[in-house]
RODO-2510 file (C-alpha; in nm, 4 decimals, decimal comma):
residues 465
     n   res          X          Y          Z
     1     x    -6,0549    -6,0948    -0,6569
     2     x    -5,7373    -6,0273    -0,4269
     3     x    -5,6383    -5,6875    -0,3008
     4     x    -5,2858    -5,5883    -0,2172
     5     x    -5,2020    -5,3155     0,0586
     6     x    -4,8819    -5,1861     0,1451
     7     x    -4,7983    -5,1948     0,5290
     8     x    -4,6289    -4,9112     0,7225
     9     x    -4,3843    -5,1056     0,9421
    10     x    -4,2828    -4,8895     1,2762
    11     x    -3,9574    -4,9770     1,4464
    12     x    -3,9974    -5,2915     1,7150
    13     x    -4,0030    -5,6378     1,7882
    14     x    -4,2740    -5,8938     1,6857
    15     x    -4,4132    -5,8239     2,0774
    16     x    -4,5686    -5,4402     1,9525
    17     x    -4,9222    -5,4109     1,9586
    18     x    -5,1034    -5,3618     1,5886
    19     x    -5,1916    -5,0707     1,7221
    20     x    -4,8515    -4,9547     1,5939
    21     x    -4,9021    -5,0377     1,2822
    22     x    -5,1023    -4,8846     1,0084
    23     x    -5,1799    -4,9024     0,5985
    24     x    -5,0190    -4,6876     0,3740
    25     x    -5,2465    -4,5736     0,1282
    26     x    -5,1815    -4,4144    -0,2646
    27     x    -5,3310    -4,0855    -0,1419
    28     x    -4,9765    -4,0706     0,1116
    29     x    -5,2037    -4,1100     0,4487
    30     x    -5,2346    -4,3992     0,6675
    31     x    -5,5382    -4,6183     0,7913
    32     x    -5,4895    -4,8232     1,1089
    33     x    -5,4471    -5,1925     1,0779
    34     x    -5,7261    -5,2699     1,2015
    35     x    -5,9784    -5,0505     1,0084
    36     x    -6,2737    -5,2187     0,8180
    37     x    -6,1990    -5,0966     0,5154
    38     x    -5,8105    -5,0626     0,4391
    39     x    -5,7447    -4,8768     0,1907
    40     x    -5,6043    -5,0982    -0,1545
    41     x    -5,3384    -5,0468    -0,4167
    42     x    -5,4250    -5,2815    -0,7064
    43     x    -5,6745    -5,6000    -0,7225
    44     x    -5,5601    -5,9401    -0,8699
    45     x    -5,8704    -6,0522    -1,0383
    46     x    -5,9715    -6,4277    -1,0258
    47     x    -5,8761    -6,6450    -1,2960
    48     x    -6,1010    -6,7044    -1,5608
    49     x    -6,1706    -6,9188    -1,8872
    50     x    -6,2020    -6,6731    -2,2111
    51     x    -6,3758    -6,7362    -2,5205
    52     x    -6,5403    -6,6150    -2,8405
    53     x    -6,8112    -6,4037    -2,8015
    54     x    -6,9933    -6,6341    -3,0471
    55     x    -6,9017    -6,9404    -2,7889
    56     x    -6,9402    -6,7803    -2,4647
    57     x    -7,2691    -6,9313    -2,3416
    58     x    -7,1842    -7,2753    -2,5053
    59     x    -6,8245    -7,2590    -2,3402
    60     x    -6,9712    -7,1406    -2,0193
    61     x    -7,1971    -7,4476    -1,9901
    62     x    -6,9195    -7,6971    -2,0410
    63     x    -6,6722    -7,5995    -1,8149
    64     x    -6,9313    -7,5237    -1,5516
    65     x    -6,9837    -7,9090    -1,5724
    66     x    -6,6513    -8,0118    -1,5395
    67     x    -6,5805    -8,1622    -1,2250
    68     x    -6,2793    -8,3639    -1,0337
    69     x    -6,5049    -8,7084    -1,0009
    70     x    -6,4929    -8,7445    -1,3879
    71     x    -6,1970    -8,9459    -1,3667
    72     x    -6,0896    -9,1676    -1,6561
    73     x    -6,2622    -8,8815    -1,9186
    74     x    -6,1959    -8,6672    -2,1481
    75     x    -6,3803    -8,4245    -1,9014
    76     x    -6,1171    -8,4761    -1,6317
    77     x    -5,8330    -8,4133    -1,8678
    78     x    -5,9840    -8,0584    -1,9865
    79     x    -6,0015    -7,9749    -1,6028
    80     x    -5,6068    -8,0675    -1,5789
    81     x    -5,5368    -7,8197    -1,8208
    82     x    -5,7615    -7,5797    -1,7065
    83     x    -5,6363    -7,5646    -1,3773
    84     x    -5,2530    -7,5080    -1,2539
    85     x    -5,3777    -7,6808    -0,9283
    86     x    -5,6685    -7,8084    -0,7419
    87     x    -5,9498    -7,5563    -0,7634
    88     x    -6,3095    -7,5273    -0,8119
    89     x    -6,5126    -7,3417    -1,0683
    90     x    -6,7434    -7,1348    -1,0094
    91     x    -7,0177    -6,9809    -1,2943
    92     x    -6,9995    -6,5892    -1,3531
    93     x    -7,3813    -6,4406    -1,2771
    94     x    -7,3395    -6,3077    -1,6369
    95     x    -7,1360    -6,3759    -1,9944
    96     x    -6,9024    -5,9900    -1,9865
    97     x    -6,6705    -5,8623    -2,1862
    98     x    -6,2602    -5,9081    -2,0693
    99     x    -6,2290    -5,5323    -2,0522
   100     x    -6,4968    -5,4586    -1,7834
   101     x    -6,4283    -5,8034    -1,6030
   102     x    -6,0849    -5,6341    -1,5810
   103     x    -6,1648    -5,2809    -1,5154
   104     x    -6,3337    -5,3425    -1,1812
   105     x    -6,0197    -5,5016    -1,0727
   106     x    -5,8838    -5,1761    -0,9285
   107     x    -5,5578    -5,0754    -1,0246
   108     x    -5,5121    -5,3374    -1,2069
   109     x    -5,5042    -5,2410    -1,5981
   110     x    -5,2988    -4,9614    -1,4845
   111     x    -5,0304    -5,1596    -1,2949
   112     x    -5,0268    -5,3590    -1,5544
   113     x    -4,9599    -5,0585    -1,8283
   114     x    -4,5647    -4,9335    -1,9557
   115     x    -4,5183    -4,6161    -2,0567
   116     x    -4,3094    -4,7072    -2,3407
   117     x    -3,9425    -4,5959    -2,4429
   118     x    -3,8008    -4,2167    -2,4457
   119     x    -3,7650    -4,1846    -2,7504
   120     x    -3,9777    -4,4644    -2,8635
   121     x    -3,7829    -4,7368    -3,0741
   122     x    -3,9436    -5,0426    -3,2788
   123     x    -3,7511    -5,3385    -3,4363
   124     x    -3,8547    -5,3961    -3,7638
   125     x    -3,8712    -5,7746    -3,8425
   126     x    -3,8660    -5,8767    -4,2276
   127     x    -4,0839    -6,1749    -4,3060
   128     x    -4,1279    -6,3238    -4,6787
   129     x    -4,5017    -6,4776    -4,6538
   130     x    -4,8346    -6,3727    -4,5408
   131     x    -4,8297    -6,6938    -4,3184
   132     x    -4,4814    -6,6229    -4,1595
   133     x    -4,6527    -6,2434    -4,1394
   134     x    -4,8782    -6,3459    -3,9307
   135     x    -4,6744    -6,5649    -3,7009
   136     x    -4,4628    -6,2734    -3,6490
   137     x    -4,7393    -6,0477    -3,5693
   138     x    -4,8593    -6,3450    -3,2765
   139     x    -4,5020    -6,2749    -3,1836
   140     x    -4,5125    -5,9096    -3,1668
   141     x    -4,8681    -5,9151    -2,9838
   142     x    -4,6900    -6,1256    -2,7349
   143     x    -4,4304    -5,9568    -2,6373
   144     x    -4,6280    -5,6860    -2,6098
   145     x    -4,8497    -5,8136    -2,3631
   146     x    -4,4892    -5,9300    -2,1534
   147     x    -4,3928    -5,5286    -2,1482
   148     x    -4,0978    -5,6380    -2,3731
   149     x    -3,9087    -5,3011    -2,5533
   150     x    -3,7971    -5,2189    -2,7523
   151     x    -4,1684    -5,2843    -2,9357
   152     x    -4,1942    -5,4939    -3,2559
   153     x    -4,2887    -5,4863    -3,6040
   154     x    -4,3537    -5,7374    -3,9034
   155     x    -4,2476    -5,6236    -4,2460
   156     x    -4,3516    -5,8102    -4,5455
   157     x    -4,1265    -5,9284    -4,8643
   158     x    -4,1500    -6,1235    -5,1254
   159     x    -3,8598    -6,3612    -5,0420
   160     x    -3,4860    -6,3365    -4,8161
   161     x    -3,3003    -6,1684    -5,1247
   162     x    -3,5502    -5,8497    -5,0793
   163     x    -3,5523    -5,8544    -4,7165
   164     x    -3,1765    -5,8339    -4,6761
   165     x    -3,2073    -5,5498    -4,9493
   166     x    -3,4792    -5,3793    -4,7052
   167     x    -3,2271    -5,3954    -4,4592
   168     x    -2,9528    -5,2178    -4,6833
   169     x    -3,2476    -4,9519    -4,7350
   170     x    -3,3092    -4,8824    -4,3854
   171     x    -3,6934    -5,0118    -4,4352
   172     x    -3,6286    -5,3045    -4,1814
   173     x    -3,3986    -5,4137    -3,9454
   174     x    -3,3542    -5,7771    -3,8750
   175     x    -3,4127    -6,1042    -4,1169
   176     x    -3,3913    -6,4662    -4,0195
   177     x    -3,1539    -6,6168    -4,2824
   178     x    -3,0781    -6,9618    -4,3657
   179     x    -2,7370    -7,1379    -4,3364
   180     x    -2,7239    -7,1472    -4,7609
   181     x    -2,7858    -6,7902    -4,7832
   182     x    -2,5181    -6,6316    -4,4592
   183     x    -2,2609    -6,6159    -4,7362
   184     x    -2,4245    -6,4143    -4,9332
   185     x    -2,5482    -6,2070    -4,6706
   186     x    -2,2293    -6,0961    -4,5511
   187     x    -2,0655    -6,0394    -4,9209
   188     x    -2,3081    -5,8885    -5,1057
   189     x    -2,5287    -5,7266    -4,8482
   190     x    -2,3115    -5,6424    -4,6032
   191     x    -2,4814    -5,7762    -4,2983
   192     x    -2,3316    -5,9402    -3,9821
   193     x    -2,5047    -6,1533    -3,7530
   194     x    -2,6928    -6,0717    -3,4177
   195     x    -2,7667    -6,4400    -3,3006
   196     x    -2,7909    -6,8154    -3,3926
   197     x    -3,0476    -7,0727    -3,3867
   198     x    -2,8732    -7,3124    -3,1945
   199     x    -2,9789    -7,6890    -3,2467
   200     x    -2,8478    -8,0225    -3,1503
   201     x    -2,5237    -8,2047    -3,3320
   202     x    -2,8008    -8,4196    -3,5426
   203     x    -2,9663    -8,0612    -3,6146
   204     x    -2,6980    -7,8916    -3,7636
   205     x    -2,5733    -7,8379    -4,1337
   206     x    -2,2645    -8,1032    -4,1625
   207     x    -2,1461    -8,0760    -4,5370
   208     x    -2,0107    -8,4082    -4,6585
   209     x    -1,9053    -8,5438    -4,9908
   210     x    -2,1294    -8,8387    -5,0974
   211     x    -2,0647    -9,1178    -5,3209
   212     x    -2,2352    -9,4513    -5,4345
   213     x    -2,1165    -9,7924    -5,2955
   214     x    -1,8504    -9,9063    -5,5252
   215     x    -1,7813    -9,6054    -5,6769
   216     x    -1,3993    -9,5379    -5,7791
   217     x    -1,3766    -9,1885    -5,5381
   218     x    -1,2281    -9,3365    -5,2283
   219     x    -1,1125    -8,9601    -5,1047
   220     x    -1,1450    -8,6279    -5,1897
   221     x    -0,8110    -8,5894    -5,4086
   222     x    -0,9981    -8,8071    -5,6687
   223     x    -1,2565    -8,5548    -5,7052
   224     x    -1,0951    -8,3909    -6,0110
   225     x    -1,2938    -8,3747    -6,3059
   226     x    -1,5933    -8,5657    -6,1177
   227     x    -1,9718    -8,4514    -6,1985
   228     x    -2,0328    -8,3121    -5,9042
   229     x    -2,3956    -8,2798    -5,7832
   230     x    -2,4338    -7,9449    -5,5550
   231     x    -2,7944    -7,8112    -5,3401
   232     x    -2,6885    -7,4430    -5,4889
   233     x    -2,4713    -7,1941    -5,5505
   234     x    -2,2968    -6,9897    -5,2807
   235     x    -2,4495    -7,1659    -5,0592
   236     x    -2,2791    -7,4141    -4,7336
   237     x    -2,1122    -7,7114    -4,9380
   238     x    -2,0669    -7,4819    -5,2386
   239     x    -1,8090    -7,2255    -5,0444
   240     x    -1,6997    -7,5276    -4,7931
   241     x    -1,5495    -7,7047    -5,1188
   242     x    -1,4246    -7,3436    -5,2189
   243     x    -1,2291    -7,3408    -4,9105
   244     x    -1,0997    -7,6913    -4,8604
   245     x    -0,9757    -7,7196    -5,2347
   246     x    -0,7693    -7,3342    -5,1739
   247     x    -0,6270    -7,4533    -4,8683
   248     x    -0,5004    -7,7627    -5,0281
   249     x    -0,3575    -7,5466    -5,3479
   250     x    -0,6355    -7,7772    -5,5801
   251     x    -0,7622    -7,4699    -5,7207
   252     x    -0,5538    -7,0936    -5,6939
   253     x    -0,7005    -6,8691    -5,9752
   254     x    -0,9016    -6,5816    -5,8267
   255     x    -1,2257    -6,5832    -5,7929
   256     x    -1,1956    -6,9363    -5,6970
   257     x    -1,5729    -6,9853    -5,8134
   258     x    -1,4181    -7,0340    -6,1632
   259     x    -1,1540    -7,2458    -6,0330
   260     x    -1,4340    -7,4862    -5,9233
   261     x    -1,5448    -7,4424    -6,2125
   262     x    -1,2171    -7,5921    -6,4009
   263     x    -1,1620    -7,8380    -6,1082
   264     x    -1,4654    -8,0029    -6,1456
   265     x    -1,6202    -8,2052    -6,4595
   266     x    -1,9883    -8,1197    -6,6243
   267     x    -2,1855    -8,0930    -6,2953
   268     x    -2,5459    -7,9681    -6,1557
   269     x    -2,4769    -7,6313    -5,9372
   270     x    -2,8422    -7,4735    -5,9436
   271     x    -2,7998    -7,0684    -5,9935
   272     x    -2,4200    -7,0687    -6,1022
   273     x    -2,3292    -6,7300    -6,2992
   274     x    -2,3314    -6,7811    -6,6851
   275     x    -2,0002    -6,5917    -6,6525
   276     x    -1,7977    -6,7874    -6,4680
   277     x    -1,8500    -7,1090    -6,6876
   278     x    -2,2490    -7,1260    -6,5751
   279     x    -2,2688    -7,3897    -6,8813
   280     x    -2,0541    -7,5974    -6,7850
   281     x    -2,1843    -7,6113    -6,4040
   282     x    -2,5162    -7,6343    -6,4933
   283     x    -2,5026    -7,8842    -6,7979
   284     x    -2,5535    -8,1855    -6,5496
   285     x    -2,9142    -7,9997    -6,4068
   286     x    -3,2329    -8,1088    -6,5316
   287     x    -3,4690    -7,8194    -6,4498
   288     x    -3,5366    -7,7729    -6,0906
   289     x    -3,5319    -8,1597    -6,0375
   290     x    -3,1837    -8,1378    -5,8785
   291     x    -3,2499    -7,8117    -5,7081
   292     x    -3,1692    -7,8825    -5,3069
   293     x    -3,0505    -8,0908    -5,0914
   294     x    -3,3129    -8,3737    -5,1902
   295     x    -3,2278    -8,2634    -5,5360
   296     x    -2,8235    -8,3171    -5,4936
   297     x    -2,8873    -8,6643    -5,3597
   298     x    -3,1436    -8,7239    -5,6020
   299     x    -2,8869    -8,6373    -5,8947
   300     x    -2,6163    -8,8869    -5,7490
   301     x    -2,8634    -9,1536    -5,6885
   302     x    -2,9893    -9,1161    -6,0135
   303     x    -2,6521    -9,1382    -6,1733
   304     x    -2,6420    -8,8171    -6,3183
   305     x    -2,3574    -8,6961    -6,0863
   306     x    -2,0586    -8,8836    -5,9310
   307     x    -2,0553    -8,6919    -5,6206
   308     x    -2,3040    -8,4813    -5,3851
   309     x    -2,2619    -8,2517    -5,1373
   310     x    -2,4892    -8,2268    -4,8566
   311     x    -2,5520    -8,2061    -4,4882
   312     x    -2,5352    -8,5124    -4,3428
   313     x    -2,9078    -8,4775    -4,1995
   314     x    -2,9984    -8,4397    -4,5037
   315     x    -2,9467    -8,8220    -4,6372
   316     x    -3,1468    -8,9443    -4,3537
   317     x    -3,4348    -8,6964    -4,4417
   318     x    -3,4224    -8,7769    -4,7999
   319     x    -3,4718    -9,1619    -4,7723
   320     x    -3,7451    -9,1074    -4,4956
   321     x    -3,9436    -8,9060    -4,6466
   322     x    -4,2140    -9,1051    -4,8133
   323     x    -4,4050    -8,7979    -4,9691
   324     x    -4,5560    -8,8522    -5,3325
   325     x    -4,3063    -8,7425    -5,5842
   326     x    -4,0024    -8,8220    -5,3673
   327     x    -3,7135    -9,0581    -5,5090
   328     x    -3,5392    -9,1119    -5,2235
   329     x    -3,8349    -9,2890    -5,0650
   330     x    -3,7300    -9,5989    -5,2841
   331     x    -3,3648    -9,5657    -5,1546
   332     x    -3,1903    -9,6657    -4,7991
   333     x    -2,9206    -9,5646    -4,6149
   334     x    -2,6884    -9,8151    -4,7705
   335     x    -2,7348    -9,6966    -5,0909
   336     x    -2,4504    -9,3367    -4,9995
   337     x    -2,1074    -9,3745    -4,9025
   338     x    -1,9991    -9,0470    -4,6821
   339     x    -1,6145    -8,9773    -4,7783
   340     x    -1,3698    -8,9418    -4,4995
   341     x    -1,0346    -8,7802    -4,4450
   342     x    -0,7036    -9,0440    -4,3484
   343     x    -0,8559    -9,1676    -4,0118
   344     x    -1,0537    -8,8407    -3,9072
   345     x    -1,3283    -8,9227    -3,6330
   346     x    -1,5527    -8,6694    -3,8291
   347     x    -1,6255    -8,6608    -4,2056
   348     x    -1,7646    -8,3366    -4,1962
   349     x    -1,5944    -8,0833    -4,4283
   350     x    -1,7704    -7,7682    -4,2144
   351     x    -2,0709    -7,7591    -3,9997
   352     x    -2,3349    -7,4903    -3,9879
   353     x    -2,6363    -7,3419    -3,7489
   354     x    -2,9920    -7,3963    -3,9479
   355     x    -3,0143    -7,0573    -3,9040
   356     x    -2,8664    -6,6790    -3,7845
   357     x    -3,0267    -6,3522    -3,7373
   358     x    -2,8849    -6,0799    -3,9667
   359     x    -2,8614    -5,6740    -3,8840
   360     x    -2,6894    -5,4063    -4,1209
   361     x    -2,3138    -5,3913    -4,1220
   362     x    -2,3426    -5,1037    -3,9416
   363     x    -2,5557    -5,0996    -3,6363
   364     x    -2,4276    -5,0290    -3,3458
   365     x    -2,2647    -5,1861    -3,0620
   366     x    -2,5662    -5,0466    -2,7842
   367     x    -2,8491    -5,1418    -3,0190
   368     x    -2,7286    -5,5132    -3,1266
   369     x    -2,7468    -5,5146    -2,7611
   370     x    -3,0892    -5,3938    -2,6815
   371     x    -3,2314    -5,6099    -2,9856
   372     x    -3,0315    -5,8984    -2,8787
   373     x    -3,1965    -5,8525    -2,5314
   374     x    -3,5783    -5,8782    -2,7009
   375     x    -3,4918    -6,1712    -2,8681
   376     x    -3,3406    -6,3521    -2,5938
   377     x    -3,6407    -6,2451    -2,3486
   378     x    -3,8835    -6,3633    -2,6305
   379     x    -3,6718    -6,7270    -2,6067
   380     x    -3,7119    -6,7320    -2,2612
   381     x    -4,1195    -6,6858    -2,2574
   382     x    -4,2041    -6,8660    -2,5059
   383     x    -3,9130    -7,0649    -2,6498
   384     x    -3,8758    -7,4538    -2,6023
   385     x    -3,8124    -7,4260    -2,2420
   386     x    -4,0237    -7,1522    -2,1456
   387     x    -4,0952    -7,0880    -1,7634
   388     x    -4,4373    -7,0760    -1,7106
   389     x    -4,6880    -7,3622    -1,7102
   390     x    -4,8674    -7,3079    -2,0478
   391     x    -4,7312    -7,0624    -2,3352
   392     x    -4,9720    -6,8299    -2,5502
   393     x    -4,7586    -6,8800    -2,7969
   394     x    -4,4407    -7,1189    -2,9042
   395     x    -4,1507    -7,0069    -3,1483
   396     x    -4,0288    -7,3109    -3,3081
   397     x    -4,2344    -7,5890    -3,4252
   398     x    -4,5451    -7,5663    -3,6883
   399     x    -4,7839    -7,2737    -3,6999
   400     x    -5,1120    -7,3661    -3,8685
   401     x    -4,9582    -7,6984    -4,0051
   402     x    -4,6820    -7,5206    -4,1663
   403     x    -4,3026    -7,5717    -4,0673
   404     x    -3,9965    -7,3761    -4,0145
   405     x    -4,1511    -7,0097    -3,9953
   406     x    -3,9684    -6,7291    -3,9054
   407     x    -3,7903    -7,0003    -3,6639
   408     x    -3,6645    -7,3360    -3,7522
   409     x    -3,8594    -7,6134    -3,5716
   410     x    -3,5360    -7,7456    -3,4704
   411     x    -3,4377    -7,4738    -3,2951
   412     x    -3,3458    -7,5641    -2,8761
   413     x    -3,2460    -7,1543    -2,8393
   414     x    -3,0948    -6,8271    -2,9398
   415     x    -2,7848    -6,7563    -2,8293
   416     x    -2,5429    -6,4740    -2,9721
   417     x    -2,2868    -6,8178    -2,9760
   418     x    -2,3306    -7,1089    -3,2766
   419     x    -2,3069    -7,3600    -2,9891
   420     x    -2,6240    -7,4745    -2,7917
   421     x    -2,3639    -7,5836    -2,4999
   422     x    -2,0426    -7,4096    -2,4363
   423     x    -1,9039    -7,7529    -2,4249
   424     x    -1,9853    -7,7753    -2,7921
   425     x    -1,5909    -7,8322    -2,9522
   426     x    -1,6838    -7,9485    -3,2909
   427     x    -1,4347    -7,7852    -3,5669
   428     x    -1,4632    -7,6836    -3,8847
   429     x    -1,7374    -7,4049    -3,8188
   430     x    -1,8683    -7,2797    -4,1319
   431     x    -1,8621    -6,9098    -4,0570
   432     x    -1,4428    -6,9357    -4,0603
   433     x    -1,4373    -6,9883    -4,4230
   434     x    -1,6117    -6,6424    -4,4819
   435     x    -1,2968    -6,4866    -4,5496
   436     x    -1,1888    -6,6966    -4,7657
   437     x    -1,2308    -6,4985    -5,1258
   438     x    -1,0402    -6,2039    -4,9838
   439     x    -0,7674    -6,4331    -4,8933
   440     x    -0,7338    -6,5663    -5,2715
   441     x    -0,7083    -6,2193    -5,4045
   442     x    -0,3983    -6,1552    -5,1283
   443     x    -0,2149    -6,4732    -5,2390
   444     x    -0,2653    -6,4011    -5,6256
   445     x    -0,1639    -6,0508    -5,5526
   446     x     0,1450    -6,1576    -5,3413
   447     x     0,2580    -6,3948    -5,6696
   448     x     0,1938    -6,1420    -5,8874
   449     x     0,4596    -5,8807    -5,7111
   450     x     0,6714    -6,1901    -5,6547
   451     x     0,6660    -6,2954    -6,0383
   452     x     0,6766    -5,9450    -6,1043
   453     x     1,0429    -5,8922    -5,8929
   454     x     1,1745    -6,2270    -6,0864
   455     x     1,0943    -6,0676    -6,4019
   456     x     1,2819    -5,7251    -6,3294
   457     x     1,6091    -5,9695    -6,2087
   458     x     1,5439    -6,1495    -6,4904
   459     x     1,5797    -5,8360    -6,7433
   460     x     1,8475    -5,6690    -6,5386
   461     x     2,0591    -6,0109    -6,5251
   462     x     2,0258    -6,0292    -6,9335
   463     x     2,1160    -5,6730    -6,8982
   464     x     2,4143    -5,6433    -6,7068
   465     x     2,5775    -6,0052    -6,8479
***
């Protein structure tokens, strides 16, 4: 172990005697420098391999027989990671527990100890599996160990709808949402958004329209009437065709969901409300076959639909995945057309993070900031670039063989920006079309005074005359 001491520097040059100088000591007095036992703040303790109880002994033997002449062996690469740099082992006189290996380091556990916040404060993260439960509780334990505060906490639901209801309830506080569901989010639950999951361009949620070679849609205008073949409803390339078909005047009767509705012919939109023509939508849908992204590509390859829209990423997925049960794994590339507009560079219709963290509506401004401080600590220690050697524990990528939980794999960091660079220019970002429902209603309401003024001048013309 290595001791620490704090040394009480008098005034003067390097040329005073150590005489002059002295220890100061916890207790507030002073030893001289060159007393035999000075007194000590806090102990480092030596760094040591941990294991099972159940594997102690057994672990014990093995890395007390590791050595740096093993070159070229499996042996020597177990050292590397062992070691941050050239070291020896040595063999404890005894197998002990971590707590009383650590408690004769003195002051160290208490160094080491917070005292917590005043009043104390704990962000309450919703999670919708036992698996993604107990990620999240790795997560919490981490942080924990790292001092970071506000503390955290994992709360279980059954799936994102009930989280983001927890939230409205005040029985959680934050929920990882994906791109398809942010819409709905903001609409119906009220939430707004405390930071992305930033990823690279080939990452990100591009929506696209989709055709078969030699089909006889050449641009979007010829998408009246077409069978349209769509991942979901209300999610990404549901409301991104919403808003491109307003903002051309394709479709004006409020709520534009039932102008879609009319625009398009018998189509597959999983979910659509019976109520806004739900028949109609969902005619083209044959169970949950054509539920998804895979299952919007599998519906236009299949012939069902005339048109599919995707993310981009999500065509190169679908023919590379050679799982059982997949139909795309019989398709290529060339078998999709991607639709662009005129001579635009990008055929994206709206791009979209893979994910965001939600918050209520109506948090405040100081604690956004304090939570969006944990999180961006937490990305720090033990995101992709974390800045230590080794990592207890990593954020994005599989946890016990299973992918995308609580984090996306894909995810390079959090930022409280959609843009992994701030060089990152690409238009058409999806969050800009949120709006776009309320600005229906204010365009049918400003034709409806403007019919309604014709009218009157209408009736007092007749009138007068």
């Amino acid at each position: 172990m290595t001791s620490g001491s704090i040394l009480d520097w008098p005034q003067g040059g390097a040329e005073a005697a150590p005489d002059r100088y002295s220890f100061l000591c916890p207790d507030d007095t002073t030893r001289p420098l060159n007393s035999s036992t000075p007194c000590v703040w806090v102990v480092k303790p030596w760094p040591v391999v941990a294991s099972g109880r159940s594997k102690a002994n057994e672990v014990q033997q093995l890395v007390s027989s590791l050595c740096h002449k093993d070159h070229d062996t499996w042996r020597f690469s177990l050292l590397n990671l062992i070691q941050t740099s050239y070291s020896t082992l040595y063999q404890t006189p005894s197998v002990e527990p971590i707590e009383s290996y650590l408690d004769r380091a003195e002051g160290f556990l208490s160094a080491n100890s917070f005292s917590g916040c005043h009043p104390p404060r704990t962000i309450r993260i919703c999670t919708t599996s036992i698996i993604e439960t107990a990620k999240c509780s790795w997560l919490r334990e981490s942080a924990a160990v790292y001092g970071i505060e506000p503390d955290l906490d994992c709360i279980k639901a059954d799936n994102t709808s009930h989280c983001m209801l927890a939230l409205n309830m005040g029985a959680a506080d934050i929920v990882m949402v994906p791109s398809d569901v942010i819409y709905a989010a903001r609409e119906k639950f009220n939430l707004k958004t405390l930071f992305y999951e930033t990823v690279l361009d080939t990452e990100k949620y591009l929506t696209v329209a989709v055709t078969r070679p030699g089909s006889d849609i050449k641009s979007l205008e010829d998408l009246r009437g077409a069978k349209a073949c769509f991942p979901k409803y209300d999610g990404v390339a549901w409301n991104t065709m919403k808003q491109h078909l307003f903002a051309i005047g394709a479709i004006e009767s409020c709520p534009l969901d039932g102008g879609m509705a009319e625009f398009f012919g018998p189509s597959c939109v999983p979910a659509f409300p019976d109520e806004l023509g739900g028949g109609r939508m969902k005619e083209k849908c044959q169970g949950d076959g054509f539920d998804g992204e895979f299952g919007a590509l599998h519906c236009l390859s299949s012939e069902v639909g005339d048109v599919a829209f995707v993310s981009e990423n999500s065509i190169r997925k679908f023919v590379a995945d050679e799982s059982e049960g997949n139909p795309g794994s019989r398709l290529s590339i060339n078998d999709f057309e991607i639709l662009c507009e005129g001579n635009s560079k990008s055929c994206h219709l709206s791009w979209a993070t893979v994910g965001q963290a939600m918050v209520r509506g109506n948090s405040s401004d100081l604690w956004m900031k304090d939570t969006l401080d944990v999180f961006l600590q937490l990305d720090q220690l033990f995101g992709r670039n974390y800045q230590s050697l080794t990592t207890p524990f990593t954020m994005y990528g599989r946890y016990n063989g299973k992918p995308d939980l609580l984090f996306h794999d894909e995810t390079q960091n959090l930022r409280d920006v959609p843009f992994f660079k701030n060089t990152d220019q690409m238009p058409r970002f999806f969050n800009n079309t949120f709006d776009i429902d309320q600005r229906c209603k204010k365009s049918s309401s400003t034709s409806y005074r403007a019919s309604q003024l014709i009218l009157i001048s209408a009736i007092l013309f007749y009138y007068f005359v």
